[in-house]
C-alpha positions as semicolon CSV with decimal commas, in nm:
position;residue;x (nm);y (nm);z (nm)
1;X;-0,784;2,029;0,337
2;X;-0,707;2,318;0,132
3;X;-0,572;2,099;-0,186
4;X;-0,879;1,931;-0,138
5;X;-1,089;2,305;-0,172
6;X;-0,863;2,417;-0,441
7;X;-0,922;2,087;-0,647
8;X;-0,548;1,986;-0,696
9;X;-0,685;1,616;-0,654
10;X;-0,749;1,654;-1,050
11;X;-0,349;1,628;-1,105
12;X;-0,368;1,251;-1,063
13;X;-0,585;1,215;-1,335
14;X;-0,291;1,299;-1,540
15;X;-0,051;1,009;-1,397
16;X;-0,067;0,775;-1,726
17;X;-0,207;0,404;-1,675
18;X;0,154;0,266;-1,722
19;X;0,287;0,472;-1,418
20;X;-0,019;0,339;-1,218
21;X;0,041;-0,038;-1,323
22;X;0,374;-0,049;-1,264
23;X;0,298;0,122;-0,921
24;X;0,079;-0,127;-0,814
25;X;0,307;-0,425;-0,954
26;X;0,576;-0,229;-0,745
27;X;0,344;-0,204;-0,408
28;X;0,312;-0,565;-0,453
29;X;0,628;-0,699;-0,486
30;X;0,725;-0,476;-0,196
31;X;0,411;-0,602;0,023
32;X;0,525;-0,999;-0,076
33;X;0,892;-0,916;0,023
34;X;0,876;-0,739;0,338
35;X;0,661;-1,092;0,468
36;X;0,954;-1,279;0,395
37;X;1,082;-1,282;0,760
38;X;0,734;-1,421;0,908
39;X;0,647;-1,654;0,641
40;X;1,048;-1,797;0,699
41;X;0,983;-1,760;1,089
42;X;1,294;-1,571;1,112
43;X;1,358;-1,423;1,456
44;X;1,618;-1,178;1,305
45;X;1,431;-0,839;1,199
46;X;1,542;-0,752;0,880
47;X;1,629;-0,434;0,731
48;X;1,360;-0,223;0,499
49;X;1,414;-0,260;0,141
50;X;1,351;-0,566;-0,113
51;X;1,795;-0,604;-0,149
52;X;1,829;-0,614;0,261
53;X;1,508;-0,789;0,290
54;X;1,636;-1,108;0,020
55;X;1,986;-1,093;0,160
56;X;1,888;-1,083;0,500
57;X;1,693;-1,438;0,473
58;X;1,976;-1,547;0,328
59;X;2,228;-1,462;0,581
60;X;1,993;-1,676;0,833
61;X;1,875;-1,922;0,606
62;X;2,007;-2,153;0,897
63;X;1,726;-2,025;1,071
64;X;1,415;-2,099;0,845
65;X;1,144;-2,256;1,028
66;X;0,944;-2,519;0,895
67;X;0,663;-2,481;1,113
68;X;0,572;-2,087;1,003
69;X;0,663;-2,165;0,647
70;X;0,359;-2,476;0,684
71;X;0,117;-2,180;0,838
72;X;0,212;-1,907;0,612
73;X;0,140;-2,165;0,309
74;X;-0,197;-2,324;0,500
75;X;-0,328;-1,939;0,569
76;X;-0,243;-1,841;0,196
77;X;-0,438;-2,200;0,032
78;X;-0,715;-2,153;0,286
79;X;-0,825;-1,777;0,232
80;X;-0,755;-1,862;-0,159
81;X;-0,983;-2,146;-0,167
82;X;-1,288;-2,014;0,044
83;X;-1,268;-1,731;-0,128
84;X;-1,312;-1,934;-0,474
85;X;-1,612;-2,077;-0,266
86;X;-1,768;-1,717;-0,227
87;X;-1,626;-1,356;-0,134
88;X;-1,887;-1,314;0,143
89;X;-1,688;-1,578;0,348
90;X;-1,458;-1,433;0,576
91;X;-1,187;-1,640;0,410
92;X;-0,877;-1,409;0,597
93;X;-1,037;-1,460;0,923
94;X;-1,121;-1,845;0,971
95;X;-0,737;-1,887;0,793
96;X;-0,631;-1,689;1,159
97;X;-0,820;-1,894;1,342
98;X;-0,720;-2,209;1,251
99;X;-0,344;-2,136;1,245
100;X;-0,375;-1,956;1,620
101;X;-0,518;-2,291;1,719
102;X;-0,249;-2,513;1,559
103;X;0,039;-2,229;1,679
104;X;-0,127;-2,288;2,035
105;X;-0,153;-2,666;2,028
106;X;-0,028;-2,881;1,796
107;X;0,254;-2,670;1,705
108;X;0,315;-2,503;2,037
109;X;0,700;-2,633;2,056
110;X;0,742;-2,506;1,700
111;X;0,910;-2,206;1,802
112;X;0,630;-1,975;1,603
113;X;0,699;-1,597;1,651
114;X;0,339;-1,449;1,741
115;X;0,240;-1,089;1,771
116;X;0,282;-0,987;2,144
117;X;0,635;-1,181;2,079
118;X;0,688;-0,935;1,803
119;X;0,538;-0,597;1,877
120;X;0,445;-0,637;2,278
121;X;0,111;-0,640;2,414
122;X;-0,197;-0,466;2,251
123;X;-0,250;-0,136;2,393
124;X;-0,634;-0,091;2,490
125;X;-0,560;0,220;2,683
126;X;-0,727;0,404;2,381
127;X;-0,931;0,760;2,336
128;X;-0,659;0,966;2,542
129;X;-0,705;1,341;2,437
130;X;-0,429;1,578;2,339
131;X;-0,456;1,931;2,325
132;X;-0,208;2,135;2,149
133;X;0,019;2,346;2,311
134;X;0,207;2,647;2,232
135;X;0,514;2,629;2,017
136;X;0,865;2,796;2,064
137;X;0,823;2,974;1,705
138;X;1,234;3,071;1,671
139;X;1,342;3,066;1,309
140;X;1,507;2,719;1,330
141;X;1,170;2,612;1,442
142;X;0,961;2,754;1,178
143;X;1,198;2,614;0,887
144;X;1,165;2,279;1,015
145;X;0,766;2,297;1,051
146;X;0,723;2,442;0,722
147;X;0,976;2,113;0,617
148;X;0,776;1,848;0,724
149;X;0,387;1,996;0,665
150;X;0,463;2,024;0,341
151;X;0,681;1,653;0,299
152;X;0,402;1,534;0,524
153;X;0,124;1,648;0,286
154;X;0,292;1,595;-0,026
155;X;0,361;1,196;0,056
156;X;0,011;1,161;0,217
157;X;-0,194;1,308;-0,052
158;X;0,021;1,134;-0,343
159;X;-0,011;0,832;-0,150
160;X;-0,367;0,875;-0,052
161;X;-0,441;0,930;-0,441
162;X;-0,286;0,638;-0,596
163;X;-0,430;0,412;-0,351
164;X;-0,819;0,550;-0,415
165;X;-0,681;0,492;-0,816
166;X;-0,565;0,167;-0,766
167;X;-0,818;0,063;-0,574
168;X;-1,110;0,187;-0,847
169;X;-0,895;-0,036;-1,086
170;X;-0,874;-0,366;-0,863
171;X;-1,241;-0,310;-0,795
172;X;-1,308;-0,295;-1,165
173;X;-1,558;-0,023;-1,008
174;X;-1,827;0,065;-1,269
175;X;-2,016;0,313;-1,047
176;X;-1,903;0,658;-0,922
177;X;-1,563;0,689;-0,946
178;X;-1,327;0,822;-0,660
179;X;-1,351;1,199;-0,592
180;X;-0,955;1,304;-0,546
181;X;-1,065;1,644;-0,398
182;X;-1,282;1,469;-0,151
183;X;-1,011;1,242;-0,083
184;X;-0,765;1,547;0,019
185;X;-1,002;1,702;0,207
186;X;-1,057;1,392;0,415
187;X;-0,678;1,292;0,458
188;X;-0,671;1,664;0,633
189;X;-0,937;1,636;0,863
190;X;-0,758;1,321;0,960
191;X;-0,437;1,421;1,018
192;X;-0,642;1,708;1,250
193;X;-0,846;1,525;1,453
194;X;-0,678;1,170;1,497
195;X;-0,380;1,327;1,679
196;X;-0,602;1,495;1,901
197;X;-0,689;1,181;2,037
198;X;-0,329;1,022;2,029
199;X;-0,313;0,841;1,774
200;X;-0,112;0,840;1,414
201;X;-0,258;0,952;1,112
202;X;-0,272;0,722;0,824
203;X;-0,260;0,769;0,461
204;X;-0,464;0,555;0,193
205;X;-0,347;0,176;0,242
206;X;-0,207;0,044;-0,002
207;X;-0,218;-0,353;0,166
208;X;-0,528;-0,329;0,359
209;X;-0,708;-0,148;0,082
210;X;-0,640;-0,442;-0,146
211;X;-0,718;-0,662;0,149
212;X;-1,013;-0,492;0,161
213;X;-1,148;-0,551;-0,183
214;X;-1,024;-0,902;-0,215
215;X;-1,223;-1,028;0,060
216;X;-1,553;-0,879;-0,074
217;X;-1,587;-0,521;-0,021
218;X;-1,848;-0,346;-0,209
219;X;-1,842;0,025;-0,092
220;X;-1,651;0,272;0,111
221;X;-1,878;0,131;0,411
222;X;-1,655;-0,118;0,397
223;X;-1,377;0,097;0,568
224;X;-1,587;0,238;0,775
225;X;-1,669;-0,145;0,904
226;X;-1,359;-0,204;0,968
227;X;-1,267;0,098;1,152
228;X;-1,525;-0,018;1,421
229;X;-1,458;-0,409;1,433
230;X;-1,052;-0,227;1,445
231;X;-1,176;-0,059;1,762
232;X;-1,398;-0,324;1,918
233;X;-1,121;-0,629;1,841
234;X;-0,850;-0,387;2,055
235;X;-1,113;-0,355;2,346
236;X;-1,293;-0,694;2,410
237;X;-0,981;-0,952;2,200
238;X;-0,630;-0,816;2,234
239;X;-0,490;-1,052;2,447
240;X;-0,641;-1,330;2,170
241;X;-0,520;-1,131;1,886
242;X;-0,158;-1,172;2,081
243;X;-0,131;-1,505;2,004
244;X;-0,138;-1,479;1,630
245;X;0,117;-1,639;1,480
246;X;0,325;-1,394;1,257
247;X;0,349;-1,613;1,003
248;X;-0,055;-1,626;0,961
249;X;-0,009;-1,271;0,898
250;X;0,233;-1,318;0,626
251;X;0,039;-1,595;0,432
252;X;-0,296;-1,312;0,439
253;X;-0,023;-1,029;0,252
254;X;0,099;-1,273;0,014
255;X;-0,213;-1,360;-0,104
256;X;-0,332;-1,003;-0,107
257;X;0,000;-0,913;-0,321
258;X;-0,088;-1,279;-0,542
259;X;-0,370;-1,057;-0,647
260;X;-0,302;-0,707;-0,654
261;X;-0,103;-0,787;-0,989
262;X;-0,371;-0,824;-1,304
263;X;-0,202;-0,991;-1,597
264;X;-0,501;-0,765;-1,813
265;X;-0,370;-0,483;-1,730
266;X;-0,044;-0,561;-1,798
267;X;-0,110;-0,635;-2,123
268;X;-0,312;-0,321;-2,146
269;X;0,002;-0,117;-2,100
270;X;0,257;-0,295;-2,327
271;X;-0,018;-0,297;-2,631
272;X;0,052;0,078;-2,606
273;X;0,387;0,018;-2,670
274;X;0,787;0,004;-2,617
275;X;0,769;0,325;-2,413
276;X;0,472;0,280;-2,190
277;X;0,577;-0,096;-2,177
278;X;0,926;0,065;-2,061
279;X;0,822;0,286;-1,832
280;X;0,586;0,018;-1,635
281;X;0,870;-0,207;-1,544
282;X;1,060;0,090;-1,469
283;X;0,846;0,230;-1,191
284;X;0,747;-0,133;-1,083
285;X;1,140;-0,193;-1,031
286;X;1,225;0,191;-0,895
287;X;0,934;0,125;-0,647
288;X;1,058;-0,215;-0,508
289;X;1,442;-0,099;-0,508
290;X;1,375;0,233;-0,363
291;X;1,021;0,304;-0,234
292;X;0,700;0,451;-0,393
293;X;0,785;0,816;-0,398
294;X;1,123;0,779;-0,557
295;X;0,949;0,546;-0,804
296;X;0,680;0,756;-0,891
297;X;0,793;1,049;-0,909
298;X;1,104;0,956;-1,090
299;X;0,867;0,785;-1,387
300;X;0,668;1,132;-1,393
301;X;0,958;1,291;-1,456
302;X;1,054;1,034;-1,747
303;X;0,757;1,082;-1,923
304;X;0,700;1,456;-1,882
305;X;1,036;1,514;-2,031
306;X;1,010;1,215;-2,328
307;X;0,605;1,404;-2,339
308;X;0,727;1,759;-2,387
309;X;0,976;1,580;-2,614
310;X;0,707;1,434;-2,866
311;X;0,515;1,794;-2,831
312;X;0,826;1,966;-2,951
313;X;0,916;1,784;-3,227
314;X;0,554;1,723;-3,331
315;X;0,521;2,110;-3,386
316;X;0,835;2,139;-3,531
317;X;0,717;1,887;-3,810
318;X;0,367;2,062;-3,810
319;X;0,554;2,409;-3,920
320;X;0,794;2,242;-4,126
321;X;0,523;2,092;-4,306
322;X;0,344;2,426;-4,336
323;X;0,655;2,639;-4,449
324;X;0,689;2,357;-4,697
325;X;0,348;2,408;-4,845
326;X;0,391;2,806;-4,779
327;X;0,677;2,781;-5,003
328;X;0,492;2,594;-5,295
């Protein structure tokens, strides 16, 4: 909340379009990979990371199943196709009802992996308050607090940033653009209250944002939306919800990641040449490798240094050239 008050949010503005290109080419490459166990129907879960995600499936590529690879492919044709038809059709959503139908009858001896399978039941046990309590403040204590408020806030807020930024972009938003302060002051209020109540605070999306915008979304109302349908699908449908094949889920992320990549902007980047070409595919591959910190940050650091670089010599030739003229 205080970045947000003391306008930091203004630093993004700085990141340069080929950091934020090949960060969302990164986020979606890492989105389509870590699907690749539910659209395979693996039962194995698979390590984080693209390498332990591609090795993984093929360690128990004796284990593919034909059946989730049919409803990941169905779910990803279907959404794409009634979403050709018009964006106010809740493509994603008639795509999961069809495949939890064909996972609960035709294919019910298919050996699909659905959610309760995966993560247990649905909790609807919700709106549980939690007070804070007092904290044993010894040194050790401290020193570990300080650690992870400030790696907490850091990775939120960066996070939270280049999601609103990407997000303006896959929009192709022509209205008011994103306020970063605003955005910081809201990621703090969240990370106040929402624990209060038991739950875990959330950054910016990346996934569902995109999902988000994909299926039609128009305005921040649209979050809003789906916080309540969020709420009222755990209270009144989480035993249906159960039975959704995983699968279904990762046919919806594949399309979302499908899209998240714009050849445009792409070509946007590498028309401002070698470097900015260079440094896209270098944060697109850091962030798949590694994850979206490392990848970032790493790139910043590339092109401040290379940036201070061109400064410095471009001064040096400025004062060469006016010694040179001092002289004559």
């Amino acid at each position: 909340m205080f970045l947000g008050l003391g306008r930091a949010g203004r630093i993004v503005a700085m990141v340069p379009n080929a950091i934020v290109v090949g960060f969302t080419v990164g986020i979606a490459i890492v989105i389509a990979v870590s699907q690749l166990e539910q659209v395979f129907g693996l039962k194995a879960s698979l390590e984080y990371g693209l390498v332990n995600k591609v090795s993984g499936v093929i360690r128990h590529a004796d284990e593919v199943n034909l059946a989730a690879i049919g409803i990941a492919a169905l779910t990803f044709g279907l959404t794409r196709v009634l979403l050709k038809v018009s964006k106010f059709i809740p493509a994603p959503l008639i795509a999961l009802g069809v495949a939890t139908v064909l996972s609960a009858t035709v294919l019910a001896g298919a050996g699909l992996t659905i959610i309760r399978d995966k993560y247990g039941p649905i909790p609807t046990n919700l709106f549980k308050f939690t007070p804070p309590t007092a904290l044993d403040l010894t040194p050790a204590m401290v020193g570990d607090l300080a650690y992870f408020i400030v790696a907490i806030v850091f990775v939120s807020a960066v996070e939270s940033l280049l999601c609103s930024r990407m997000a303006d972009r896959l929009a192709e938003n022509k209205g008011t653009p994103y306020d970063p302060n605003k955005e910081l002051w809201g990621q703090g209020l969240v990370q106040v209250a929402v624990v209060l109540t038991n739950g875990f605070p959330h950054t910016g999306a990346l996934a569902r944002t995109a999902t988000n915008i994909k299926v039609g979304a128009l305005s921040p109302l649209a979050g809003i939306a789906k916080f309540a349908f969020k709420l009222m699908l755990a209270f009144f449908l989480a035993h249906w919800l159960e039975q959704v094949p995983m699968a279904c889920i990762g046919g919806i992320l594949l399309f979302v990641a499908f899209n998240m990549v714009k050849p445009a902007e792409v070509r946007e980047v590498v028309k401002e040449g070698r470097f900015a070409t260079g440094l896209m595919v270098y944060t697109a591959v850091m962030v798949a490798v590694t994850d979206f910190m490392v990848g970032v940050m790493s790139a910043l650091v590339i092109w401040g240094i290379v940036s201070l670089g061109v400064r410095t010599r471009a001064r040096a030739q400025a004062g060469a050239a006016a010694e040179s003229l001092a002289n004559e």
